[in-house]
SEMAR-715804 format. One record per residue (C-alpha): residue number from 1; residue in one letter; x, y, z. Coordinates in steps of 0.001 Angstrom, whole numbers, plus 500000, padded with zeros to 6 digits. Layout:
N
NUM|a|X|Y|Z .
...
This chain:
271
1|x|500000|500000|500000 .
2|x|502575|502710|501390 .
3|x|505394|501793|498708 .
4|x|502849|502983|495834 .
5|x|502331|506257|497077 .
6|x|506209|507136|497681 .
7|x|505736|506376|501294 .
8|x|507905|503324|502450 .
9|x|506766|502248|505569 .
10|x|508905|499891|507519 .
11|x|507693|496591|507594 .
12|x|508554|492827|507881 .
13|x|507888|490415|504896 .
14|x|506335|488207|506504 .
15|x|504022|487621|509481 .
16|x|506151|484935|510736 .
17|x|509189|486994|510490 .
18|x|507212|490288|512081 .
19|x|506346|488342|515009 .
20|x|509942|487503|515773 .
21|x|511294|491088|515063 .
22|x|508495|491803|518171 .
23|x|509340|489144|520480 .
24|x|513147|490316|520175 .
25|x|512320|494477|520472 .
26|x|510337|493660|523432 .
27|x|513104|491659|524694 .
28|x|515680|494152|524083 .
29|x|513644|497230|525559 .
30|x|512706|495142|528438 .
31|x|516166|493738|529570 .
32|x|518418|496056|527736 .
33|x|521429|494621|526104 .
34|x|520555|491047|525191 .
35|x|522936|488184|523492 .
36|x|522572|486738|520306 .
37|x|522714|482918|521311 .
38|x|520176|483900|524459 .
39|x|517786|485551|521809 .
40|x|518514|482355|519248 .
41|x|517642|479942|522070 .
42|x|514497|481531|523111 .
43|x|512659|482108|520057 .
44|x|514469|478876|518515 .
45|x|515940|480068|515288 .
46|x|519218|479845|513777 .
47|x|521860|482842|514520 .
48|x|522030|483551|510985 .
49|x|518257|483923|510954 .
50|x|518832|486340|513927 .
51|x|521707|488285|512034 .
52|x|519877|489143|509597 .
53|x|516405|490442|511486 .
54|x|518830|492375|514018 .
55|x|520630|494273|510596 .
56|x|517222|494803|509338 .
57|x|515704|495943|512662 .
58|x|518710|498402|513081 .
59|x|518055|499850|509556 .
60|x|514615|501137|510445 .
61|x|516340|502298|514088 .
62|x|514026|499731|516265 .
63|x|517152|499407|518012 .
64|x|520997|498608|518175 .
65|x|523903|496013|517157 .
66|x|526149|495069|519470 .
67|x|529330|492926|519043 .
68|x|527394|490033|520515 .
69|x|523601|491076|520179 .
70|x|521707|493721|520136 .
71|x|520955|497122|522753 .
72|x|517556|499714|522847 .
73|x|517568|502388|520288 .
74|x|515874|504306|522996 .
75|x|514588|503600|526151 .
76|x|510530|503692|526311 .
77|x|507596|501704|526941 .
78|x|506025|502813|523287 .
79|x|505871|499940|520259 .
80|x|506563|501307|516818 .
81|x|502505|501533|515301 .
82|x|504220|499103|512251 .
83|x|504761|496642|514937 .
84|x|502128|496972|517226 .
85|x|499478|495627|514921 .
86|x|500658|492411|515426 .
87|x|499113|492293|518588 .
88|x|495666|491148|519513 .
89|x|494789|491398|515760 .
90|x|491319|489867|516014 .
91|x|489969|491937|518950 .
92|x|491121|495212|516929 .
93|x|489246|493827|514187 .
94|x|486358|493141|515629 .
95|x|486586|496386|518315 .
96|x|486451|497861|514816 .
97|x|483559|496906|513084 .
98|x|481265|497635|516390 .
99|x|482519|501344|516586 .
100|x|481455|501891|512460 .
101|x|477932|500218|513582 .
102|x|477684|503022|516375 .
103|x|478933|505951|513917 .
104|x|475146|507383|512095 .
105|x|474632|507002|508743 .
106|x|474278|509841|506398 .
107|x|475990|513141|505901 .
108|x|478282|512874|509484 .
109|x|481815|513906|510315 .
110|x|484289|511794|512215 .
111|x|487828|512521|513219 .
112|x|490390|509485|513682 .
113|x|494008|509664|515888 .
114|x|496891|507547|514934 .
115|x|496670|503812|516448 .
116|x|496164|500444|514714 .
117|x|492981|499625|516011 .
118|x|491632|503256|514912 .
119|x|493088|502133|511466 .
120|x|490846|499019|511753 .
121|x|487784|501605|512391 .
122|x|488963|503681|509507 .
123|x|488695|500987|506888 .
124|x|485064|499891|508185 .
125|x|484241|503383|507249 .
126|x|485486|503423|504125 .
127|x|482639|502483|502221 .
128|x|480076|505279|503779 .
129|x|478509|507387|501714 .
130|x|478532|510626|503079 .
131|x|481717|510503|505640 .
132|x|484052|513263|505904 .
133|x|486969|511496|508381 .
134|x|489609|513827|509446 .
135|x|493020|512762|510556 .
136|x|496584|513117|511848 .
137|x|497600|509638|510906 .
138|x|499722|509128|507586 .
139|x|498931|505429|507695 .
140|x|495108|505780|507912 .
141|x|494952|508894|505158 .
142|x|497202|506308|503203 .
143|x|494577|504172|503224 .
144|x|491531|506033|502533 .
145|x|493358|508259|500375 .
146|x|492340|506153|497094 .
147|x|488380|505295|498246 .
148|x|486302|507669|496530 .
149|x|483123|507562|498971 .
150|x|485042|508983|501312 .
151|x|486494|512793|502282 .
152|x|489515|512856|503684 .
153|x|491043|515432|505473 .
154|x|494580|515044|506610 .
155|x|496384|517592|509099 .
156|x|499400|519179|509081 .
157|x|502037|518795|511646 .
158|x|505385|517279|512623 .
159|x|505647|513740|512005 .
160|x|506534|510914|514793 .
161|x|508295|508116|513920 .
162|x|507240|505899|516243 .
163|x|503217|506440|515226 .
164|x|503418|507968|512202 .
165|x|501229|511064|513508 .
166|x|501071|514660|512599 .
167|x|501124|516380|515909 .
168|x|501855|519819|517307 .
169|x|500569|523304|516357 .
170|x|499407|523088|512885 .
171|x|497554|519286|513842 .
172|x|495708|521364|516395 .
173|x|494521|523911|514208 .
174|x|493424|521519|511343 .
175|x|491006|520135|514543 .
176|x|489922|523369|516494 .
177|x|488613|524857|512910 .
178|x|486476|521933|512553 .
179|x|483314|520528|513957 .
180|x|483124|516138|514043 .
181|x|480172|514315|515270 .
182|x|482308|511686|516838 .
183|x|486287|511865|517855 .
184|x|487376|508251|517567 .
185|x|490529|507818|519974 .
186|x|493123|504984|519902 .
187|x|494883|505024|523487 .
188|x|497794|503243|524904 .
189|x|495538|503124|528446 .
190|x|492174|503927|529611 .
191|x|490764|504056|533425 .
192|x|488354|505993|535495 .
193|x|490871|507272|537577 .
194|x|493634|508206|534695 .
195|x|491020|508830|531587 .
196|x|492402|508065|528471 .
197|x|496652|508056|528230 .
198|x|499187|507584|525788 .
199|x|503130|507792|525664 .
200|x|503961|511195|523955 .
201|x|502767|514294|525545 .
202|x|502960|516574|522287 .
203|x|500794|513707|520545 .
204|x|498078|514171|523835 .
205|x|498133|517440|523849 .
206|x|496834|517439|519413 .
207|x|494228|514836|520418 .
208|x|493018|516508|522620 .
209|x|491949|519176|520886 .
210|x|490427|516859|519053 .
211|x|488152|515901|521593 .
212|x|487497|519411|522547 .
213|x|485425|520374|519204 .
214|x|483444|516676|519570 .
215|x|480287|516233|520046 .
216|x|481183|512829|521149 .
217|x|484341|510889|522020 .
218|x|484924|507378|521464 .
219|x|488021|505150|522438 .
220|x|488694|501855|521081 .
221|x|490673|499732|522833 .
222|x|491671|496291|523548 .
223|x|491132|494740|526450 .
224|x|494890|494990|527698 .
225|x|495059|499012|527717 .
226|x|491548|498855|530056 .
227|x|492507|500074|533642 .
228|x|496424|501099|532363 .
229|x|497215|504777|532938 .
230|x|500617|506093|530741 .
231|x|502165|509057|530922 .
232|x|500261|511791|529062 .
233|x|496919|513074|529537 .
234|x|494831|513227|526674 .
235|x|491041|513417|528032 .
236|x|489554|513235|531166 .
237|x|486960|510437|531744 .
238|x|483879|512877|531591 .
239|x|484807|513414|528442 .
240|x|484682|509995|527292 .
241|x|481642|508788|526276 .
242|x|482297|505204|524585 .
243|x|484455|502638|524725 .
244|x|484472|499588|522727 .
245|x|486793|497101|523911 .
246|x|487138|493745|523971 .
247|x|485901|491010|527183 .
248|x|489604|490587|528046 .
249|x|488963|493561|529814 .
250|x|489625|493870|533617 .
251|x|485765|493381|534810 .
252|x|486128|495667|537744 .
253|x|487779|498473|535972 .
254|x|485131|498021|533358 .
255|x|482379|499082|536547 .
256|x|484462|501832|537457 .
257|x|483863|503187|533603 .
258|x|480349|502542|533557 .
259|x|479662|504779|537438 .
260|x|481901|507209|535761 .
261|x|479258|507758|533492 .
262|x|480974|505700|530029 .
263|x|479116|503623|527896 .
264|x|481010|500379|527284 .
265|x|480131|498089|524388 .
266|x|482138|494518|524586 .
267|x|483018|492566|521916 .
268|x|484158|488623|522232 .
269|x|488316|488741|520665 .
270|x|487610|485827|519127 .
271|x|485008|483210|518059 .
């Protein structure tokens, strides 16, 4: 998709091999510098298999070579969004398709953060008649950009790496000079006590004003960012007024959403 449009994303080429490039960046950002033959033994492949991932992984600067291994590019807790789609793909998918049932049919506007499972929500809105989406996200305008049902508007802004989101002043503008029917919001947590959270402070601080010219605001989530609070703000939980998640979900946390005054629609991960 992204290498047609000039745009080449980095990516794995295959699903097999993406999952391994994941197990070993968690297992570098978790323990810090990590050996090859301890990495080769746990995920049982070959070191030249290894070699070869940890070259390409330090290409598109998920992290470092070392002598004997490999070290963090960076230390923090956030997953590059090419990589972090590899996780719980069926609950995002299905998280997805109940938030399009819940957006109205007919002339509506929605606007979309960066996040994979937003992306998922994206593409079951594709096919609306009708739908002006508006969005920071490179990866979800890439995707919409060539379905003619739908109006896209894409906002300006610095680009992170890590999310592949336009964020700062100029995002912020795009969204307090426009009116949306519903903000859809992919979070990296989501309590009563926190409200919604993600890593990257600049990146809160755009979606938020997203939220702040919505008539209503919707996370998606699944269940393993319910009750986890990160470290930047982006709305409050009376300003959340959906969440569709997924029943992985802590129960009791779940409660706490509901007295806070959130309407929570659950979804089974798989069937």
């Amino acid at each position: 998709m992204a290498q047609g449009t000039g745009l080449r994303l980095p990516h794995a080429a295959s699903a097999k091999r993406a999952d391994r490039m994941l197990a070993v960046l968690k297992s570098v950002n978790s323990r810090g510098a990590v050996g090859l033959g301890d990495l080769a033994t746990e995920l049982r492949v070959s070191a030249a298999t290894l070699r070869r991932d940890l070259a390409d992984m330090e290409d598109q600067g998920l992290l470092i070579r070392t002598r004997g291994g490999a070290r963090p590019q960076a230390v923090h807790d956030e997953m590059p969004v090419h990589l972090r789609d590899l996780e719980a793909r069926e609950a995002k998918r299905r998280i997805a398709l109940r938030a399009a049932e819940l957006i109205p049919s007919g002339p509506y506007a929605v606007a979309v953060t960066g996040g994979t499972t937003t992306a998922e929500v994206a593409k079951a809105l594709s096919r609306r008649a009708q739908l002006t989406i508006i969005t920071n996200s490179l990866t979800i305008a890439l995707e919409l950009a060539a379905r003619p049902t739908t109006k896209l508007i894409l906002t300006g802004g610095v680009v992170r790496s890590t999310s592949f989101e336009a964020v700062g002043v100029l995002a912020e503008n795009t969204f307090k000079a426009v009116n949306v029917g519903t903000a859809i919001l992919g979070v990296d947590g989501i309590s009563a006590e926190g409200g919604a959270t993600t890593h990257d402070e600049v990146e809160a601080r755009t979606n938020h004003a997203m939220v702040a010219h919505a008539q209503r605001v919707m996370v998606v989530a699944d269940g393993s960012k319910v009750g986890r609070v990160t470290f930047a703000h982006m709305a409050d939980t009376s300003e959340v007024d959906v969440l569709v998640t997924d029943t992985t979900a802590d129960p009791e946390e779940l409660e706490r959403l509901r007295a806070a005054g959130v309407t929570v629609h659950l979804v089974e991960p798989r069937r």
